[in-house]
N, C-alpha and C positions, 0 to 999 in steps of 0.2 A: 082690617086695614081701611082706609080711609076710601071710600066709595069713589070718591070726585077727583082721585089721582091721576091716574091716565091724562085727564082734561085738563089739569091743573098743572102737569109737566109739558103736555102740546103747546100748553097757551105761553109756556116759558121760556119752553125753544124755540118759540118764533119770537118772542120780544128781545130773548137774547143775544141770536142771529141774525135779528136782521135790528139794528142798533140806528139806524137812521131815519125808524117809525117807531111813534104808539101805537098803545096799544087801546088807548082815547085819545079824544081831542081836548089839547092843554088847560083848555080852558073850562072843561067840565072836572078839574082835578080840583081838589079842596086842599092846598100845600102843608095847613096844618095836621089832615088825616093820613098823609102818607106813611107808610112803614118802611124803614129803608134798616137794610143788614148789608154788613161786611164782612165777608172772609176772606181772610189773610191767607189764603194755602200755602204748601211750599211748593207748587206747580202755577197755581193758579192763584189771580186777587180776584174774587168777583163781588161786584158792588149791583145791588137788586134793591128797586125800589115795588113797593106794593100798592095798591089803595087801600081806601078806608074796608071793604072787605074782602083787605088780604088775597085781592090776584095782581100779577104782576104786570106794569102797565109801561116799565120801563128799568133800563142796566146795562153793564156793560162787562167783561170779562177781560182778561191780560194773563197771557205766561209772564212770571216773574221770578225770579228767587230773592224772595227779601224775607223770607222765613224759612226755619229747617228745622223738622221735627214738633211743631208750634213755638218754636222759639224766634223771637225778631233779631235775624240776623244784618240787616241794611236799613237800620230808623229811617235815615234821611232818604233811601231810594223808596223805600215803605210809604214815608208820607207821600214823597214830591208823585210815584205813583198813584195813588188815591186822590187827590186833587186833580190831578190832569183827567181820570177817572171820571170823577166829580161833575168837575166843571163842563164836562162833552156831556152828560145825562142834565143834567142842571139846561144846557144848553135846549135841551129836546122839549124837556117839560115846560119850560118857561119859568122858571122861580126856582128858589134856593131850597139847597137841602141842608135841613139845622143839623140834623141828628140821626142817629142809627146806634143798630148793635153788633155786636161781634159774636164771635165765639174761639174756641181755646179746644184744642184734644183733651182727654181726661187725664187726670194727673201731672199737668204743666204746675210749675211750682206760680204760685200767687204773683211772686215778683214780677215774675213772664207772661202773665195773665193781664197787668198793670201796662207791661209793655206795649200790646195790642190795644187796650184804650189810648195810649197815648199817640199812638200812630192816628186814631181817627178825630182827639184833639186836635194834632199835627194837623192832618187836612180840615178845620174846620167846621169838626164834626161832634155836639156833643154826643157822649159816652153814653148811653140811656140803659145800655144791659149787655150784661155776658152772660153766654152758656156753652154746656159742652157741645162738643160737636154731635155725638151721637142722641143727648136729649133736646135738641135743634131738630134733627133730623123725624125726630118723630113727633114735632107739632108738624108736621106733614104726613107723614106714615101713620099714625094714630091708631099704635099696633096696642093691645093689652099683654097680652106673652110672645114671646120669642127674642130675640138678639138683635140690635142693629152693629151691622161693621161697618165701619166707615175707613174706606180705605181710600188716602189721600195720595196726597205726592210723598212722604216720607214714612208715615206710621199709620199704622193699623190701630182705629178705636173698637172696641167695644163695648156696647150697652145691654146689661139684661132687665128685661121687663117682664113683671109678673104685675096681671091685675091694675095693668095702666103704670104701674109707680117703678122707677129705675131702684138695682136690687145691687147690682155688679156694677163695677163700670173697670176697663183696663184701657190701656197704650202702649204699643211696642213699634218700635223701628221696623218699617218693610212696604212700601209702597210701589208706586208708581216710577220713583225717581232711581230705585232698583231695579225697575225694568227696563230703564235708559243707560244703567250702566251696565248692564249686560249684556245688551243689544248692541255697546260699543267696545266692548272688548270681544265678544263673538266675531264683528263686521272688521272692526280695523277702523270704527268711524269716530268722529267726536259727539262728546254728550249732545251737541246740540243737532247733530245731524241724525241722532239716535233719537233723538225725541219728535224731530217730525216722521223718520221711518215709523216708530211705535203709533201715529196718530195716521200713516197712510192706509189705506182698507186696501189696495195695492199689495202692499206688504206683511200686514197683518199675518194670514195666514201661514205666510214663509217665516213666518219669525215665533209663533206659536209654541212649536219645541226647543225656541231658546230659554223663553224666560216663563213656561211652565213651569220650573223648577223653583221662583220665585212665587208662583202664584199656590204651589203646595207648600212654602213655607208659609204664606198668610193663613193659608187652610189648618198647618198646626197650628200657629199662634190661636186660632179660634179654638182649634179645641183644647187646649191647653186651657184656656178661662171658661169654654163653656163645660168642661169633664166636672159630673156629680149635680150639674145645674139645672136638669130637668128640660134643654132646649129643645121644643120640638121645629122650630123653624127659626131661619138666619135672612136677614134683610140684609142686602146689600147696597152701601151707596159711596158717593166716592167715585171724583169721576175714573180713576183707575178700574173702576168696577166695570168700566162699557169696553174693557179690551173683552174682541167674543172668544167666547169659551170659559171668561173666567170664573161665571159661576158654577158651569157643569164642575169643573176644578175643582171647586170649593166643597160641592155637592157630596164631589167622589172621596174628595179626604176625611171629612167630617162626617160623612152618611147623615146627615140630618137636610132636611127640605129647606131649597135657599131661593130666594125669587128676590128680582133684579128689574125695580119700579122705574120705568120708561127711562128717562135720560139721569143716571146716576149723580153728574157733576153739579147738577143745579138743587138737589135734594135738601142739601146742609144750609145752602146761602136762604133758601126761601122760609126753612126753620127757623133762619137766624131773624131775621126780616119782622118774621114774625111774631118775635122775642121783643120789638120797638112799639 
C-alpha cells in the first residue's frame, strides 16, 4: 500500500475542511499543471483540485442528490451544482479551471458514463478522462493484491487486484443512503433528519444496532464476488466506510483482513483527480 497515505489523506482533510485556505500561495500555482477530479456521488459531489505532483492544494464538497446508484438523476441541479462548486474553488486559486475527470461505479452502462461527462461539460469543464470508482481509488491505495470496496451513498463497488492489474470488478445497490433510510423508519424521522443523525458522533453509537444489519449485508455482497477469488485483504473506502465499526463488521462477515485508510470519503475523488 502506498507508504505516503496517511500524509496524503491529512494534508486532504485539512484543505477540504477548511475551504477558505490553501494549501499554497496562488500565485506559486502553475494553472496549466493542476489536476482536478470530479465525483458525482449519490451522497456526495466532491470537486478536488491537485498540483503538478499530485497533492491536493485546494476543493470543495456538497450533500447532493443529483445521482443514484452512478446514474444522473437531476442534469440541470448536477451542473448548476458543479459550477457554483467551481466558481468558489476558482475563486480561491486565482484562475480558471479548464478541465478535470470523473469517474462511474463499475458496470454503469456507457450511456450513463456519457451522462457524467456531460454534467462537467455543463459546468464548464473539459472531460479529459473517466474511470472506475474502485481503479481510481487505487492510484492512491497502490495495493498489488487484495479487494478495494468502495462503498458510496448508494452501491457497493468492488475491485480485485492481483499483481497491480484489476481481475474482478462488480456493483451492487447498498450503501450509505440505506443507512438513512433505516435510521428513519427506526426513529420516526425524515431522510433528511436521518442523515445528519448518521453523521452526529453523538449519536452514532445509539444508532449502531440499527443499521448493522445493513453493513452485514455489504459484507455479503463482498463475499459473494470475493468467494473462490484468493482475497487475502479488503480495502475499504467510501466515505460510508468512516461510520465506526464498520469495518470490524465487514471483517466479522467475510473473515478476511479489511483496513480502513485514514478519511474514507476523499479516497475515490483524489484517484479521480489523478486520472487528469
Amino acid at each position: 500500500m502506498n507508504p505516503n497515505l496517511d500524509q496524503l489523506l491529512k494534508v486532504t482533510d485539512r484543505v477540504m475542511n477548511s475551504p477558505d485556505s490553501l494549501r499554497v500561495a496562488p500565485n506559486s500555482i502553475s494553472p496549466s499543471s493542476v489536476h482536478v477530479g470530479v465525483d458525482l456521488g449519490t451522497a456526495y459531489t466532491v470537486l478536488i483540485v491537485l498540483d503538478a505532483h499530485y497533492k491536493p492544494i485546494a476543493g470543495e464538497y456538497q450533500f447532493a442528490e443529483v445521482t443514484r446508484d452512478g446514474l444522473v438523476v437531476d442534469f440541470i441541479g448536477a451542473v448548476d451544482l458543479l459550477k457554483s462548486m467551481k466558481s468558489r474553488v476558482e475563486t480561491r486559486l486565482g484562475f480558471p479551471l479548464t478541465s478535470a475527470a470523473s469517474g462511474y461505479p463499475p458496470g454503469v452502462p456507457q450511456a450513463e458514463v456519457r451522462a457524467t461527462a456531460n454534467v462537467l461539460y455543463g459546468a464548464g469543464l473539459d472531460c479529459t478522462g473517466l474511470i472506475d470508482e474502485p481503479a481510481a481509488a487505487n492510484n492512491v491505495l497502490q495495493i498489488k493484491d487484495g479487494a478495494i470496496v468502495d462503498v458510496g451513498g448508494g452501491t457497493t463497488g468492488i475491485a480485485i487486484f492481483k499483481n497491480g492489474e484489476v481481475v474482478y470488478t462488480a456493483d451492487e445497490p447498498t450503501g450509505g443512503t440505506h443507512f438513512s433510510l433505516v435510521i428513519a423508519g427506526s426513529t420516526g424521522s425524515s431522510f433528511e433528519e436521518a442523515e445528519e443523525m448518521k453523521k452526529n458522533r453523538n449519536e452514532q453509537r445509539r444508532l449502531f444496532p440499527i443499521i448493522r444489519p445493513v453493513m452485514e449485508k455489504v459484507g455479503s455482497i463482498i463475499n459473494r464476488h470475493i468467494r473462490g477469488r484468493q482475497v487475502d485483504r479488503l480495502y475499504l473506502v467510501g466515505g460510508t466506510c468512516a461510520y465506526p465499526g464498520m469495518d470490524k463488521v465487514i471483517e466479522e462477515v467475510t473473515g478476511v483482513e479489511t483496513l480502513l485508510p485514514g478519511d474514507p470519503l476523499f479516497v475515490t475523488p483524489l484517484g479521480i483527480a489523478m486520472n487528469n
